[in-house]
C-alpha positions in Angstrom: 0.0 0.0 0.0 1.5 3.4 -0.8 1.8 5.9 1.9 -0.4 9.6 0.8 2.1 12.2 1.5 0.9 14.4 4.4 3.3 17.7 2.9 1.3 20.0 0.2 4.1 21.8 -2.4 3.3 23.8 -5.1 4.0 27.1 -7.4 2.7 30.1 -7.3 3.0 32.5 -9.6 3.0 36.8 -8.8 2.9 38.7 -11.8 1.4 42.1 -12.7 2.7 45.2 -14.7 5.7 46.8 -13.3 5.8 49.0 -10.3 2.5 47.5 -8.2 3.9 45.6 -5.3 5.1 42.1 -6.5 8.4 42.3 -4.9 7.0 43.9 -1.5 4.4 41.2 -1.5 7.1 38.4 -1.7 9.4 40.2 0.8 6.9 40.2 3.3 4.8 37.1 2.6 8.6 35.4 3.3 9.0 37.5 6.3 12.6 38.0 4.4 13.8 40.2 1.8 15.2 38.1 -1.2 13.6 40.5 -4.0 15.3 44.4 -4.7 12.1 47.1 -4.6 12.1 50.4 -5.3 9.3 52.9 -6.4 11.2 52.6 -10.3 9.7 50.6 -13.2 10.9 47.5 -14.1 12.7 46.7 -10.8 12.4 42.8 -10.9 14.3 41.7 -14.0 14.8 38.1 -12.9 12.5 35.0 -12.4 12.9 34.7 -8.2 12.3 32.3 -6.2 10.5 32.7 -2.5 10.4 29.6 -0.3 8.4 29.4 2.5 7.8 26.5 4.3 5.9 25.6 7.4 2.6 23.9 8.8 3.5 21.2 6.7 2.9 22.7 3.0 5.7 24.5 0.9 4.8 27.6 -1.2 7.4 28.0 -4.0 6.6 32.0 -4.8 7.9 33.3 -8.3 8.6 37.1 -8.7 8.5 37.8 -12.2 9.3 40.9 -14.1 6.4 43.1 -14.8 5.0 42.7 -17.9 4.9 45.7 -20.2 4.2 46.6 -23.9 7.7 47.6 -24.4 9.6 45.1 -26.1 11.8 47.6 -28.3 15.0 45.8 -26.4 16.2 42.6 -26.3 16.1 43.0 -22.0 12.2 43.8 -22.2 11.6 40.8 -24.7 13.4 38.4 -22.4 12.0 40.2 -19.2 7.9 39.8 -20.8 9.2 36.1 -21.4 10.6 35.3 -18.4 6.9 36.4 -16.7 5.2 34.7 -19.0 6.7 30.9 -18.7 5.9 31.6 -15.3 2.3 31.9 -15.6 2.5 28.4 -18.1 4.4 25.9 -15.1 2.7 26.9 -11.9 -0.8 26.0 -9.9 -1.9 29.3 -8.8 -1.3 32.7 -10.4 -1.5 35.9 -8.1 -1.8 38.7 -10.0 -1.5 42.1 -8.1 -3.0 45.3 -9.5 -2.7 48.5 -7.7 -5.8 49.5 -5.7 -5.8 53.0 -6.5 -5.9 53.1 -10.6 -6.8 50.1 -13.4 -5.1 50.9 -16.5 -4.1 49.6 -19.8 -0.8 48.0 -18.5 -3.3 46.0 -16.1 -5.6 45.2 -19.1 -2.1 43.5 -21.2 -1.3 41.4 -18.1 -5.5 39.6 -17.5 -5.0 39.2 -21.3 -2.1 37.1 -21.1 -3.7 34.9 -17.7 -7.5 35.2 -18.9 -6.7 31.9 -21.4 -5.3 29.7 -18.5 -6.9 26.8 -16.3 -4.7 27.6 -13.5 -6.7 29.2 -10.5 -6.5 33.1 -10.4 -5.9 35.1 -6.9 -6.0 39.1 -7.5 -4.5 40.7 -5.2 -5.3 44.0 -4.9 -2.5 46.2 -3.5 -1.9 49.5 -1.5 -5.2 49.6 -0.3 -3.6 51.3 2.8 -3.3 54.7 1.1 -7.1 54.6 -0.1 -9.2 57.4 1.6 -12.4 54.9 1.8 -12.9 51.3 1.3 -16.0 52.5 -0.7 -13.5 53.7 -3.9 -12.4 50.1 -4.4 -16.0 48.9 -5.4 -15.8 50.1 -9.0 -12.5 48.6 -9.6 -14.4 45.1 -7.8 -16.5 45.7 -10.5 -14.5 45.8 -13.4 -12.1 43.0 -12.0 -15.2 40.5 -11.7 -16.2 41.4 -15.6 -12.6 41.0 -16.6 -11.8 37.7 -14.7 -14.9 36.4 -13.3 -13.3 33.2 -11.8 -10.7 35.0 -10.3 -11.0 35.6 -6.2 -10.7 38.9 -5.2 -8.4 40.1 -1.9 -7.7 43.6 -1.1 -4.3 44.0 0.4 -1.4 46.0 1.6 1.5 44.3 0.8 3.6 47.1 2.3 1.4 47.2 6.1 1.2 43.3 5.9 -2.4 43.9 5.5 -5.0 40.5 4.8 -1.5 39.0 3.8 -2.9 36.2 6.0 -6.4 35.6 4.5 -4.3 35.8 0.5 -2.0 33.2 2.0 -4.7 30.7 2.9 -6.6 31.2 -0.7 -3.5 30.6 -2.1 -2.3 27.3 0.6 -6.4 25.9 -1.2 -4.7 25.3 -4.4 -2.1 23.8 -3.0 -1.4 20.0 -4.5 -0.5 17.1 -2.1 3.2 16.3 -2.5 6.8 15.9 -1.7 8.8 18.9 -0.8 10.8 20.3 -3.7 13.6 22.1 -1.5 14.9 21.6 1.9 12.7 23.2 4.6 15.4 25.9 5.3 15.6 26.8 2.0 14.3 31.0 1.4 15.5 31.0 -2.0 16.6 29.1 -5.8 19.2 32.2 -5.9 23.1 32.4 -4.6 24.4 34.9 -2.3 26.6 35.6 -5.8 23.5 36.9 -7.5 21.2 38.4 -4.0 24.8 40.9 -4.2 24.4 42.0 -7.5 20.8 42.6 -6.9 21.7 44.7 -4.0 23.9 47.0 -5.3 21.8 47.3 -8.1 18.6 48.2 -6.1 20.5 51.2 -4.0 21.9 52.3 -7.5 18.1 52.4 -8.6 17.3 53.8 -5.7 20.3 56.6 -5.6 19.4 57.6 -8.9 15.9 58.8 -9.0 14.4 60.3 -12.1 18.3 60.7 -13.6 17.9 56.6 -13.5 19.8 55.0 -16.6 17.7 51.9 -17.1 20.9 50.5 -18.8 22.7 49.9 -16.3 23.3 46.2 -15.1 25.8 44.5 -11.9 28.3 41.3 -12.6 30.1 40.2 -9.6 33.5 39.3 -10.6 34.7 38.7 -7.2 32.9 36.9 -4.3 35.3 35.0 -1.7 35.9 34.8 1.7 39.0 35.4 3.3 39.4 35.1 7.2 35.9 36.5 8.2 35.7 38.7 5.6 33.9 38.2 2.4 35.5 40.3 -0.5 32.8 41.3 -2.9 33.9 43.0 -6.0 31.3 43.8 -8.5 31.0 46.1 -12.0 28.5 48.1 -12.5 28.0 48.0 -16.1 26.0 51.3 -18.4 25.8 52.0 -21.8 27.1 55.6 -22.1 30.1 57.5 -21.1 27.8 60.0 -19.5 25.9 57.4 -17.2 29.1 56.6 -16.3 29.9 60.1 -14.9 26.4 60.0 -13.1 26.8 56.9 -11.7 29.9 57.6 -10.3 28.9 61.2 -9.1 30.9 64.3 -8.3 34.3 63.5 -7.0 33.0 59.7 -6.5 30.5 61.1 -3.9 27.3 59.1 -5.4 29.2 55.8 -6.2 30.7 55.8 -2.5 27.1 56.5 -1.2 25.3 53.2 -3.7 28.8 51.2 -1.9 28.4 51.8 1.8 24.1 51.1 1.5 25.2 47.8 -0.3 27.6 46.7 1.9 25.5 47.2 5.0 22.5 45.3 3.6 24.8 43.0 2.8 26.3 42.4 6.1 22.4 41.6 7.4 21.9 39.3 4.3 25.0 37.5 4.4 25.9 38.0 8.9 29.6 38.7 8.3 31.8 41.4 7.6 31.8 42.9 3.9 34.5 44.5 1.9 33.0 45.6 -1.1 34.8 47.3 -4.0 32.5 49.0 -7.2 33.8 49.8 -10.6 31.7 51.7 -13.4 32.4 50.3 -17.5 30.7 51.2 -20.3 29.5 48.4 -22.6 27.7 49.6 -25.4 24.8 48.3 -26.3 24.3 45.0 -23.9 21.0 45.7 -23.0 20.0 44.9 -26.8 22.0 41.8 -27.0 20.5 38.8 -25.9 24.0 36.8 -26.6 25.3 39.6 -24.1 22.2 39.3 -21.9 22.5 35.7 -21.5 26.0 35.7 -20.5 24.8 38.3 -17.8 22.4 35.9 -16.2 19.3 36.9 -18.0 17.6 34.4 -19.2 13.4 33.4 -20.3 
């Protein structure tokens, strides 16, 4: 007689357009901060993995990049793809729209999940800076024509808000099974690429609207040495003159994006960081997908 597994594991899916929340949602719904935010477009470039594990089920949380119209550059092509075989390989799809607006960006990303059998969770975000739960009723409305199947949950991924009650709609569709990662496991990702993410997050975050969106991190060094770790990574643009704005008056800016980095990394890693940035300019990778690929983007 076979023995039913007593474990639940399964994928689940976060997509969206860019900018609603996806990353915050995972952060928190992890209790642990594995994906970079920031209030910038097209943060999440990367298919990530969240792990979480406990009460005997194991939720396997993809943060995809948002998906977008623009596709003039190889990165958004392979960003739009990476979301998309996400929504294809996984047995719940949360898609999280931003409670305060429902726009055209929204409309591309319930097109792409509106053909799918796969059970639909919308997650609707932010709902902590709305003046009265009354405004979200129209947007109820138009979210019930667009995906009737689809179950509805307001939430603040930001406040932890009804994060709970999402959790257990999503924990429904969970299938019976075998663990797919060790239960201490947070993340697919290395500490190699959660680095490069960092410093590219405070460099997103330093730069505000003078934000090159060509700009990409490759570690080149990452060992430890006594109880340091030595972290050395490039910081890659396009142009000469992103190069001078990374870097910043008298190195000011790039010494700023360093110290951030290294601190968070400290907390990430719990050990002492030297960390050592170096701006280049490489023409043109961001519309190479031979370049891309050997940059760690893949779909």
């Amino acid at each position: 007689m076979i023995k039913e597994s007593k474990t639940r594991c399964g994928y689940v899916a976060i997509v969206g357009q860019p900018n609603v929340g996806k990353s915050t949602l995972l952060n928190h719904l992890l209790g642990m901060k594995i994906s970079i935010t920031s209030r910038k477009p097209q943060t999440t470039r990367h298919n990530v993995l969240g792990i979480k594990t406990e009460a005997n089920s194991q939720l396997i949380f993809v943060d995809t990049p948002g998906i977008h119209a623009e596709r003039k550059k190889a990165i958004n092509r392979i960003m739009n793809r990476a979301a998309q075989s996400a929504i294809r390989d996984v047995d719940v799809i949360v898609f999280v729209t931003d409670g305060l607006q429902w726009n055209e960006a929204d409309q591309l990303v319930a097109q792409q999940i509106s053909g799918v059998d796969t059970p639909v969770i919308i997650a609707i975000n932010k709902i902590d800076r709305l003046e009265s739960s009354d405004v979200l009723l129209p947007l109820l409305e138009t979210l019930h024509q667009i995906l009737p199947a689809a179950e509805l949950i307001p939430v603040s991924a930001l406040r932890s808000k009804n994060l709970d009650v999402l959790e257990q709609a999503i924990s429904r569709h969970i299938p019976i099974g075998e663990y797919l990662f060790p239960a201490d496991q947070i993340t697919d990702r290395s500490e190699r690429f959660l680095a490069a993410e960092i410093v590219r997050e405070k460099i997103t975050r330093q730069m505000g609207a003078e934000l090159p969106y060509q700009v990409t991190v490759e570690i080149e060094e990452f060992a430890d040495r006594g109880n340091i770790r030595h972290i050395s990574a490039l910081i890659l643009v396009e142009r000469s003159g992103q190069k001078k704005i990374v870097i910043g008056s008298n190195g000011a800016r790039l010494k700023t994006i360093g110290q951030q980095a290294r601190l968070d990394m400290e907390r990430m890693f719990g050990c002492k960081v030297m960390l050592k940035l170096w701006v280049k300019v490489r023409s043109g990778w961001s519309d190479d997908e031979r370049a891309l690929r050997s940059l760690g983007y893949t779909d």
